[in-house]
Structure formats: C-alpha cells, structure tokens
C-alpha positions as CSV (number, residue, x, y, z in Angstrom):
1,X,4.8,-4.7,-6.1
2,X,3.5,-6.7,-3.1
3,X,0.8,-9.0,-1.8
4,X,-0.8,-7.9,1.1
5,X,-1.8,-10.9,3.2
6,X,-2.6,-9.8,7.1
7,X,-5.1,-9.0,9.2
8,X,-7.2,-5.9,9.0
9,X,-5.7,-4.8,12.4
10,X,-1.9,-4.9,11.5
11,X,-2.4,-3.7,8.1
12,X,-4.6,-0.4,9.3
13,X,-1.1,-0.3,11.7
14,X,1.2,-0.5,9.1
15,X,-0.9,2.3,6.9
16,X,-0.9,4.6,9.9
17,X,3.3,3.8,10.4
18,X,4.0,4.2,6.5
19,X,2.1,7.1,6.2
20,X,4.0,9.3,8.7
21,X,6.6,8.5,6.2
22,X,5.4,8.8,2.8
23,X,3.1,10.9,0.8
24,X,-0.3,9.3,1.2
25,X,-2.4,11.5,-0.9
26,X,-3.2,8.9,-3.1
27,X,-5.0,6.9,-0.8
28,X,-6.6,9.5,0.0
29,X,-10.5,10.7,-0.3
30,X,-10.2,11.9,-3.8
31,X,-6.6,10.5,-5.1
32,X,-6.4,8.2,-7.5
33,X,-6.0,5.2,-5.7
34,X,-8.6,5.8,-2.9
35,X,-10.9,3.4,-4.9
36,X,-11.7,0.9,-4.2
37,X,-12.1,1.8,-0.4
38,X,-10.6,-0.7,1.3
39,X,-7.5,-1.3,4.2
40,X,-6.5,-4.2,1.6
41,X,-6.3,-2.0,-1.3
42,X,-4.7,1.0,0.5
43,X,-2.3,-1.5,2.5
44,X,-1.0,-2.6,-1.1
45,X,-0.4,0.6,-2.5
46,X,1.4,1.9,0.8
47,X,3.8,-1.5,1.8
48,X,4.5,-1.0,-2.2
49,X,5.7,2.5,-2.0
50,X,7.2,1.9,1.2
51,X,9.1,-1.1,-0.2
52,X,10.4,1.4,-2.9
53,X,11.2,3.7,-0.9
54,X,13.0,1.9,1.7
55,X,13.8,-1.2,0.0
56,X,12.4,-3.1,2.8
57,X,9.2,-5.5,2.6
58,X,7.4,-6.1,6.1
59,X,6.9,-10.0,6.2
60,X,4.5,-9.7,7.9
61,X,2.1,-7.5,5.9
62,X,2.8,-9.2,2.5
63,X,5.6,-10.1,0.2
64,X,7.0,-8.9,-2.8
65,X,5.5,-9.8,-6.2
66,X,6.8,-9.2,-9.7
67,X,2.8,-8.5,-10.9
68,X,2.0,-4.9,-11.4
69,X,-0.9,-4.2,-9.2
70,X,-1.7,-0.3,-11.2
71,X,-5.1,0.1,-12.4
72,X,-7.2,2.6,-13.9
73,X,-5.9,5.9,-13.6
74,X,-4.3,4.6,-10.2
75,X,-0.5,4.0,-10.9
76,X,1.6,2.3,-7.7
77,X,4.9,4.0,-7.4
C-alpha cells in the first residue's frame, strides 16, 4: 500500500512507465478500479502493484503505507 504524494506531471509519467510493465486493465475504462477517474487514484493503484511486484517504492511518487487503500469492488494487488 502507498501514498501517492507528487505532482500530476510525474505521476501521469510514472503511470505511463509502470504500465509498460504491469497489467493495467484495472485502471482501465471499465476495470474495477477506473473509478474514481483520477491520475491520483490510478497513480495509487499502479506505484502499489508496482511496489509488489518489484519490491521497489519510487520516493518520489509516494511512500509505503500499512493502510489498505481497496474499495468497492476495486481490490489493490
């Protein structure tokens, strides 16, 4: 889990890096953590399962948290 905490420029940069990397579909038009809409909310989901994946946190996106940030039907990885 992660807070995201950087401006909307890196973090659309950091989506767009992570992504070429991981599955993305659930940030996705339609994917169950599209909503809500927005580069904070899809920044989260994608430094978190990039953090999994890699076991690496970019300091400057956000930092890890011990706080489950799931909702609704949208589960973080």
């Amino acid at each position: 889990m992660v807070t995201v905490s950087a401006p909307n420029d890196k973090l659309q940069g950091f989506i767009n890096f992570a992504c070429s990397q991981l599955d993305c579909r659930e940030i996705q038009p339609g994917g169950s953590c599209y909503e809500p809409n927005t580069l904070q909310n899809h920044a989260s989901y994608t430094l978190d399962a990039y953090y999994r994946k890699n076991g690496v946190c970019n300091p400057d996106i956000g930092t890890p948290t011990i706080t489950d940030p799931s909702y609704g039907n949208c589960r973080y990885p």
